[in-house]
Each structure stands twice: as C-alpha cells, then as structure tokens.
C-alpha positions in Angstrom: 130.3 78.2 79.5 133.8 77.7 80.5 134.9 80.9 80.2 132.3 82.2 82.0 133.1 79.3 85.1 136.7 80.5 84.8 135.7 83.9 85.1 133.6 83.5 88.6 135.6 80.7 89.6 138.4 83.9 90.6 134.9 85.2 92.8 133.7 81.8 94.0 134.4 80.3 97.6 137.2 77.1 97.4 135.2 74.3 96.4 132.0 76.0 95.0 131.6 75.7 91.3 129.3 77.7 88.9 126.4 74.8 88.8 126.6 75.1 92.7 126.2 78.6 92.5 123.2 78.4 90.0 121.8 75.9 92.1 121.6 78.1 95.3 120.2 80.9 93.4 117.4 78.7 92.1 116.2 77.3 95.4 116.7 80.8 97.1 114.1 81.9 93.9 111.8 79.1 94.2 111.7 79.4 98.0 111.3 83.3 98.1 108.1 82.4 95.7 106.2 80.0 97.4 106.7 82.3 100.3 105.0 85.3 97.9 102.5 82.7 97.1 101.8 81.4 100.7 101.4 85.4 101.7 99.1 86.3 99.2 96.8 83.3 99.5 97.1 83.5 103.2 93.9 85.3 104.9 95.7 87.6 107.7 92.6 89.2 108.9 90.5 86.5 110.0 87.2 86.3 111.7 88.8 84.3 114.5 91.8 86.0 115.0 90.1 89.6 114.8 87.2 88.2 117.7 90.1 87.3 120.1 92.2 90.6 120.0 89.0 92.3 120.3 87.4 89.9 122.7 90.9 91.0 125.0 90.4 94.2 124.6 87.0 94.0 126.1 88.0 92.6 129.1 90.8 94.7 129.8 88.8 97.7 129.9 86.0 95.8 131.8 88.8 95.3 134.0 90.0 98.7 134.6 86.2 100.5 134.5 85.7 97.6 137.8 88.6 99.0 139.7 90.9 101.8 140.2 93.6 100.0 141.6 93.6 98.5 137.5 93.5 102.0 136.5 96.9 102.6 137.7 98.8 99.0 137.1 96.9 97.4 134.0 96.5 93.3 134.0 99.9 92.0 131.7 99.6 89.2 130.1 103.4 89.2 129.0 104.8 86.1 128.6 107.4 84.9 131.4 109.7 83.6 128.6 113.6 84.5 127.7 112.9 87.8 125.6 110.7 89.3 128.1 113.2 88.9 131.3 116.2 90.3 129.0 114.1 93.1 128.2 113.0 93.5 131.8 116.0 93.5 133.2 117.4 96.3 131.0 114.1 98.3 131.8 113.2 98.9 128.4 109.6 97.8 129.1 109.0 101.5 130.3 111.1 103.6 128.4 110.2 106.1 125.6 111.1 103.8 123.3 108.3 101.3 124.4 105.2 104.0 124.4 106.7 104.8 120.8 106.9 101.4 119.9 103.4 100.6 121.2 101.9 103.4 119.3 103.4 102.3 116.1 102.1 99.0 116.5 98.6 100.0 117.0 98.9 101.7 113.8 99.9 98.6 111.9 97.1 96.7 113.8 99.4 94.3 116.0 97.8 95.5 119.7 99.0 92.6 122.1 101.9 93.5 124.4 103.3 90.1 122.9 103.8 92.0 119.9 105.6 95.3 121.5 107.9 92.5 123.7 109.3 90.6 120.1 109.4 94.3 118.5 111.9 95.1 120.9 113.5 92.2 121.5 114.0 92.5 117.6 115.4 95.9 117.6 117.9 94.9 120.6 119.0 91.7 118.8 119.1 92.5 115.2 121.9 94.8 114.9 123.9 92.0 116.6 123.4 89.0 114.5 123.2 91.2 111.5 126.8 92.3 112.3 128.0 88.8 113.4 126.8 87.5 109.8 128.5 90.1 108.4 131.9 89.3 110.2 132.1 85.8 109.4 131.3 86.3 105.7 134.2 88.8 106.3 136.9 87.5 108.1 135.9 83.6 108.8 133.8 82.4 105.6 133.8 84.5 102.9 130.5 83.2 101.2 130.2 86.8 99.2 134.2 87.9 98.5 134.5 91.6 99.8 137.6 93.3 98.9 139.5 95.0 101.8 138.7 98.6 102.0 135.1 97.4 101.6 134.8 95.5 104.8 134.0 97.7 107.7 131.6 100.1 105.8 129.7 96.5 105.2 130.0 95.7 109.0 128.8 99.1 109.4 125.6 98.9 107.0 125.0 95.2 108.2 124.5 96.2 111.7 122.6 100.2 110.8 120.4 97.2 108.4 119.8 95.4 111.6 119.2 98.5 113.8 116.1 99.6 111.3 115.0 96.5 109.6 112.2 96.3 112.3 110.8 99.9 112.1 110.7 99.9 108.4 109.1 97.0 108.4 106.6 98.7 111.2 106.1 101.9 109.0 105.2 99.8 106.3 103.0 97.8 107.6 101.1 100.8 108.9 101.3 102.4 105.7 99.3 99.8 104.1 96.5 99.5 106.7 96.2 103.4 106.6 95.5 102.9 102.5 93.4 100.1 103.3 91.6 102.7 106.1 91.3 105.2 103.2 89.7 102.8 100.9 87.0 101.2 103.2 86.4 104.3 104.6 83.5 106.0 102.3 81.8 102.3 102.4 81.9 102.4 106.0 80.3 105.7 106.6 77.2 104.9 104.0 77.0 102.0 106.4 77.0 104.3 109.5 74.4 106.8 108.1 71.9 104.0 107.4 72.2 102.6 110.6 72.1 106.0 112.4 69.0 107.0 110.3 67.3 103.5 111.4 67.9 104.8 114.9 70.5 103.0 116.2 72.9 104.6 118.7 76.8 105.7 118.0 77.8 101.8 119.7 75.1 99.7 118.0 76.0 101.1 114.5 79.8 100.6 114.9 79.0 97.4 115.6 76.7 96.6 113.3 78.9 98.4 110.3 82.1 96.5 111.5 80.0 93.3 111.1 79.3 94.2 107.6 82.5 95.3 106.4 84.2 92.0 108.8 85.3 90.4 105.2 85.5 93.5 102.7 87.3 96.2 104.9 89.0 94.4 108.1 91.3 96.9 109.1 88.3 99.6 109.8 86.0 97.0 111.1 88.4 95.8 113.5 89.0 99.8 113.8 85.2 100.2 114.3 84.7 96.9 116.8 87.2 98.5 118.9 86.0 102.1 119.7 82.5 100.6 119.8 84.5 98.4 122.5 85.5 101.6 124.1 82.6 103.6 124.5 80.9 101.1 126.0 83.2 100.5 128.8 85.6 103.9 129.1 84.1 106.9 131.3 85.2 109.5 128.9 83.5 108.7 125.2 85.5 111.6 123.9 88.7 109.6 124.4 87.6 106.3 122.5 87.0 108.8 119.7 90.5 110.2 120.5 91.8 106.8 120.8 90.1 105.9 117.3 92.1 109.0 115.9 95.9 108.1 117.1 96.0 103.9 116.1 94.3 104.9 112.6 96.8 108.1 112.1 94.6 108.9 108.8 93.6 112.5 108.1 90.5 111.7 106.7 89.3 110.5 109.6 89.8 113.1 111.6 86.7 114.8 110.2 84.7 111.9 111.0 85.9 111.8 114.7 85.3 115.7 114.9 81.6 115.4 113.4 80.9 112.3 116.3 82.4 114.5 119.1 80.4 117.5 118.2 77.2 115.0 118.1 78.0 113.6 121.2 78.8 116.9 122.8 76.0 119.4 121.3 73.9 117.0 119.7 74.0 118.2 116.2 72.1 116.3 113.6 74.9 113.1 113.2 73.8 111.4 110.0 74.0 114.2 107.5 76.9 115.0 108.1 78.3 111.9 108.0 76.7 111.9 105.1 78.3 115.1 103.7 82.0 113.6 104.1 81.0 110.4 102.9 80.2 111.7 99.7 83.9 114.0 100.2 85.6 110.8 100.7 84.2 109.2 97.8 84.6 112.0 95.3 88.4 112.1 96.7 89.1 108.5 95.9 87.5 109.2 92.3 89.7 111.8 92.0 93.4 109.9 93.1 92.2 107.2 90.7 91.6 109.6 88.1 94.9 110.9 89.3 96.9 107.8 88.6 95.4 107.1 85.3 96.7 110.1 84.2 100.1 109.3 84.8 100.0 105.8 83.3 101.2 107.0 79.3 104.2 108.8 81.1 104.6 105.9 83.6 104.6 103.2 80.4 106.9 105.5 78.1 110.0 104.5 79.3 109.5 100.6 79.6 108.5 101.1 75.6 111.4 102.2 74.9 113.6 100.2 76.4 112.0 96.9 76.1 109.0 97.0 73.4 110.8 99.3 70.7 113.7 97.6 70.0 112.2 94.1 69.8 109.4 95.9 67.1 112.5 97.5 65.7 114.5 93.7 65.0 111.1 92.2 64.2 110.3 94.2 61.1 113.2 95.5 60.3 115.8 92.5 60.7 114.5 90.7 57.7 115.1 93.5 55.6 118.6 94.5 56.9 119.5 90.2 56.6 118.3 90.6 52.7 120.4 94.0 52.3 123.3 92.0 53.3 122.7 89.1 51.6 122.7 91.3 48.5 125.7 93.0 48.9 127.2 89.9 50.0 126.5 88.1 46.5 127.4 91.0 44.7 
C-alpha cells in the first residue's frame, strides 16, 4: 500500500492523499447510483403530467382555430426569466436553429416552448463553462494533472463536449421513444381496429386506444391523445396525420398514416388494413427478436473467454499443477 501511495502521490494534487482520493471515488460511485436508482424507479410518463401537456395543446389550437390573428402570432407562454431575455436579445428565438431544435424535441416528447428556451440556453452556455472548468483544472487548480502538450487539445474537447452534450443527449432521448413507438405500436393498432370495427370514428378511437395503452405504451398514447387533439380542432385533418408523422420520425408508422389518409380521403375500408400492418408489425418484432437471439452465442463468446475460462481453468486445474510441484519440490 505504500508503494502504491508513493506512486500516485507523484499524480496527486498538494495535500490529497490516496485515502482522500479513494474516498472521492466512492461517494462519486455511490452518488452516481442512487441517481441510476432514483431514474429507474422514477415514473416519467405520468398520467398527470401527460393530461397537462396535452390539456395545453388543446387550448392552443382552440386558440388558433377561434382567430386568425392567432394563426399568425401564436399565444407564448415563455417565461420572462434570465435565459429567455439573453436568448431574445441575441434573436435566436427565430433562427434555424430554433425550428431545428423544436423539431427534435417533439421527437423526444419534451413539446413546451419551456423546453426549446433551456435547450438553447444549454447549447449557448455549455461550451463556456465546460471550457472554464477545463482551464482552471489547467492552469489554476489542477485537480486531474495534464501534462503540457496535452492542455489545449483538452480545452479544445472540453468546450466541442460542451457544444454537443445537449444534442446527443436530444438524439438519444428520441431514439429511445422511437423504440418504445416501435414496440407499442402493433398493440396499439389491434386496439384501433376493434374500436373502428365497433364503429367508432378516427378521433373517438385514438382516444379511446391512448386511454388503454396510458400505462403500457405512453409515448404512442400521448402520440395518439395528441393527433386525436388535432383533428378535432385543425381545418386540415391531413396535416394532424402529417404532424403525427414528423414528432414520431418512425418508418413504420408511416404506413399507418398513409392507410388513415387514404380512408379519410377515398374512404377505403380503414380497419382491414390496419389490420393487415398490424399483423406486419407484429411478425417484424418476432423477427428482430429472433434476430438478437441469434447473435447472443457470438455476443457471449468473448466474455467466456476472457473472464469464465480462465477462472474454470485455475479451478480444476490449480490443484493439480499445486500437487505437481509439491512433488517435484520433495523430490
């Protein structure tokens, strides 16, 4: 143990010592898993939560199908606070960087203007404390030792971190609701050709399947809630269905918002085909299970190797090597 202080003691900041070092380390573990804990346990999609965002969105568009003047200038409910007057004074409210922004948070289910405001306000700021932690570990208090020639390319990836920490985090987030999309989707369309065949119209039955699927599948009933939302109130029923189609950004579901448009344009028998690609969709998610079962034995042959051989390896064969020696040993 004291050769091993001695050796990071040459790495170590004046006046931290090995069990201070180990000590950090552990509470930065233990609170990085009661965080993974609290996250998992955590219910993000709840009933509440889901009614409200949805609940806004219905008066919005009540809003702009009562006037035209609301057509043009939409009712903001921005909040008048420090991140949103920095952001409107550099005009970045209306920039091409908003509408993208907006888009991708509709795909990763965060639809408030509260939530494009931070994600900007993030990807202005970011870069700048990210490089201001970098330079005092640098130059001021060298918490992590960086060697000379090392230092700017780590000023450089600290504030490039900074710059794309909140997209990535965006893409990802959107990733996982368009699997969790993919998976609920199949239930969700049995659901919507029994409530079709009962003789429900296109509305009632979103809003009857996103009901059903409120606690199983949240993303597509929230997904379900809201164009039911938006044919009710929009003029043009083709663009909720459109609208449906960009926040999802899930191929499958194109299909399904081409077979509703044809219904609702030539009137073409809606449940079976809905019907028809429900039993697609299911026989699809068979097959990517199948798929990843399959690849399991080559997935596991590596980790055999490297950790389960060798330990089978000392296990039977250590006892026998130790009584080899102990023979030669004595003779």
């Amino acid at each position: 143990m004291s050769t091993l202080g001695s050796f990071f003691s040459h790495w170590l900041p004046a006046g931290v010592s090995l069990d201070d070092l180990v000590s950090i380390v552990a509470g930065v573990a233990t609170f990085v898993v009661l965080g993974a804990v609290y996250q998992a346990l955590s219910y993000d999609g709840s009933p509440t939560r889901r009614l409200k965002l949805l609940a806004d969105r219905r008066q919005e568009l009540r809003a702009i199908g009562l006037s035209a003047r609301s057509r043009r200038a939409r009712p903001s409910r921005l909040p008048q606070g420090l991140m949103h007057r920095i952001l409107h004074q550099l005009n970045l409210l209306r920039s091409l960087e908003a509408r993208e922004a907006q888009r991708l948070l509709a795909q990763a289910g965060y639809r408030s203007a509260d939530a494009m405001v931070l994600f900007l306000f993030c990807r202005l700021t970011l870069p700048c404390l990210f490089g201001l932690a970098a330079a005092i570990d640098i130059f001021m208090m060298p918490v992590v030792p960086i060697i000379g020639a090392a230092r700017l390319p780590v000023l450089i990836l600290a504030i490039l971190a900074g710059l794309f920490a909140p997209t990535i985090y965006l893409k990802n987030a959107s990733t996982k609701r368009r699997a969790a999309l993919q998976k609920g989707l199949p239930d969700g369309l049995d659901l919507l050709v029994i409530c079709v065949e009962a003789g429900l119209t296109l509305d009632a039955a979103l809003t009857r399947v996103a009901r059903e699927l409120g606690r199983s599948w949240p993303a597509l009933a929230d997904e379900f809630s809201l164009t039911a939302i938006e044919l009710a109130f929009l003029s043009d029923r083709r663009q909720a269905l459109e609208n449906l189609g960009a926040r999802s950004n899930l191929p499958a579901l194109r299909g399904v918002i081409n077979t509703l448009q044809q219904a609702e344009k030539f009137g073409t028998p809606l449940a079976s085909s809905l019907r028809v690609l429900s039993s697609e969709f299911r026989e699809s998610r068979m097959m990517r299970a199948e798929e990843k079962a399959a690849r399991l034995p080559s997935l596991l042959t590596v980790p055999m190797m490297i950790f389960i051989l060798p330990v089978l390896f000392i296990v039977l064969l250590g006892p026998a090597l130790l009584g080899a020696l102990q023979a030669f040993h004595g003779s």
